[in-house]
C-alpha positions in Angstrom: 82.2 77.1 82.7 81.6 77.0 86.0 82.7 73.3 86.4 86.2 74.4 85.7 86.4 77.7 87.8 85.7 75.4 90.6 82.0 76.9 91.2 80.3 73.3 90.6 81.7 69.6 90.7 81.3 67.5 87.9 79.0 64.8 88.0 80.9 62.5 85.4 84.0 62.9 83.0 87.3 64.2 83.1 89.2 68.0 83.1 92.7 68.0 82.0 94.9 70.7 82.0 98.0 70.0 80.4 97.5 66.6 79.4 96.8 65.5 83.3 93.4 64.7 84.8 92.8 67.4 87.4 90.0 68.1 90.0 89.0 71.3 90.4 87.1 71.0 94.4 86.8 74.9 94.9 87.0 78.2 93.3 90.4 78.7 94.8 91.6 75.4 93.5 90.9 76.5 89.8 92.6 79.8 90.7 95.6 78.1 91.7 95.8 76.3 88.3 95.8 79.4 86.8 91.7 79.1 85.6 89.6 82.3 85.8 86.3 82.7 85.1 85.3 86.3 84.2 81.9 87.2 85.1 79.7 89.6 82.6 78.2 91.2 85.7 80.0 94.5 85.1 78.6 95.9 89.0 80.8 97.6 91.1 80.8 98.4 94.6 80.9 102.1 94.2 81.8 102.4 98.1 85.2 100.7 97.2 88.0 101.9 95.9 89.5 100.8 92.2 91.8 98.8 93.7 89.3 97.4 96.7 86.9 96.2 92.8 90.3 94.7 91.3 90.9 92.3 94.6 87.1 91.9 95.5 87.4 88.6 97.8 90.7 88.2 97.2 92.4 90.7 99.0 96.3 90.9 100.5 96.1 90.1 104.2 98.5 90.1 106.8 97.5 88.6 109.8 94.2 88.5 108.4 94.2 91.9 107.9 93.8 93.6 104.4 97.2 94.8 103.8 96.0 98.4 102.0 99.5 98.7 101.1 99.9 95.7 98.9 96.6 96.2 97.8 97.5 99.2 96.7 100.9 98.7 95.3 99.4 94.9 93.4 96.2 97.3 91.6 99.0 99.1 90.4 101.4 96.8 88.6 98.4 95.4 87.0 96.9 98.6 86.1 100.3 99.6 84.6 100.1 96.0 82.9 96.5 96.4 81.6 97.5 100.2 79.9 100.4 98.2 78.1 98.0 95.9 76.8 94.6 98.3 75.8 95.7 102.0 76.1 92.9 103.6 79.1 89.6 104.4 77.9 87.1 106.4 80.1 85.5 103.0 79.7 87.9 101.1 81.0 89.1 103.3 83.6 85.8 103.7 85.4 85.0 99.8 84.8 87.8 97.7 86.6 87.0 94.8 85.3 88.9 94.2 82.8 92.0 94.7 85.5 90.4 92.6 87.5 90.6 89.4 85.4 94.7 90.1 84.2 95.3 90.6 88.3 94.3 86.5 88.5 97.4 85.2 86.5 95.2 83.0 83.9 96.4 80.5 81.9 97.1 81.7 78.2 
C-alpha cells in the first residue's frame, strides 16, 4: 500500500494503472494519478478547524499563503458531497475523515 501512494519505492516489479507502467516517485505523484491512501489513524488536531483536518498538508495557498477562503469554500463542496453519499452521523461529523479521503479525487 504504501508502494503505490508514493510513501516507499519499489525495489522490483511493475505498477500499472490503466494498462500503462507508471512510477509513483512521491506521495504527491500518486495523488496526481488519482491514488489515495487512507490512513486508520483516526487523530485529529483538535486546535484545527474541520476544514484545516480535511486539507491537513494539502492546503489552498496563494502566494504560499493558506487561502482560508478556498479552504473554506473546498471543505464545503465536499462536505455537501460526503452528506449526498452517507447522510451525517454525530460520528461522522466530529471525525473528518471520511471527508477527508472523497476531498483527494481517488480513482474509482
Amino acid at each position: 500500500m504504501r508502494i503505490l501512494a508514493g510513501v516507499h519505492l519499489p525495489d522490483t516489479g511493475t505498477i500499472k494503472l490503466d494498462d500503462k507502467s507508471i512510477e509513483i516517485p512521491s506521495v504527491q505523484s500518486a495523488l496526481r494519478l488519482g491514488i489515495v491512501l487512507i490512513h486508520q489513524e483516526l487523530n485529529l488536531s483538535d486546535n484545527l478547524t474541520v476544514a484545516a483536518n480535511i486539507y491537513l498538508g494539502r492546503e489552498p495557498r496563494t502566494f504560499g499563503f493558506i487561502n482560508k477562503s478556498r479552504l473554506r469554500d473546498n471543505a464545503a463542496s465536499v462536505s455537501t458531497k460526503f452528506a449526498s453519499i452517507a447522510p451525517p452521523t454525530p460520528s461522522s461529523l466530529t471525525c473528518p475523515s471520511a471527508i477527508s479521503s472523497l476531498s483527494k479525487s481517488p480513482k474509482r
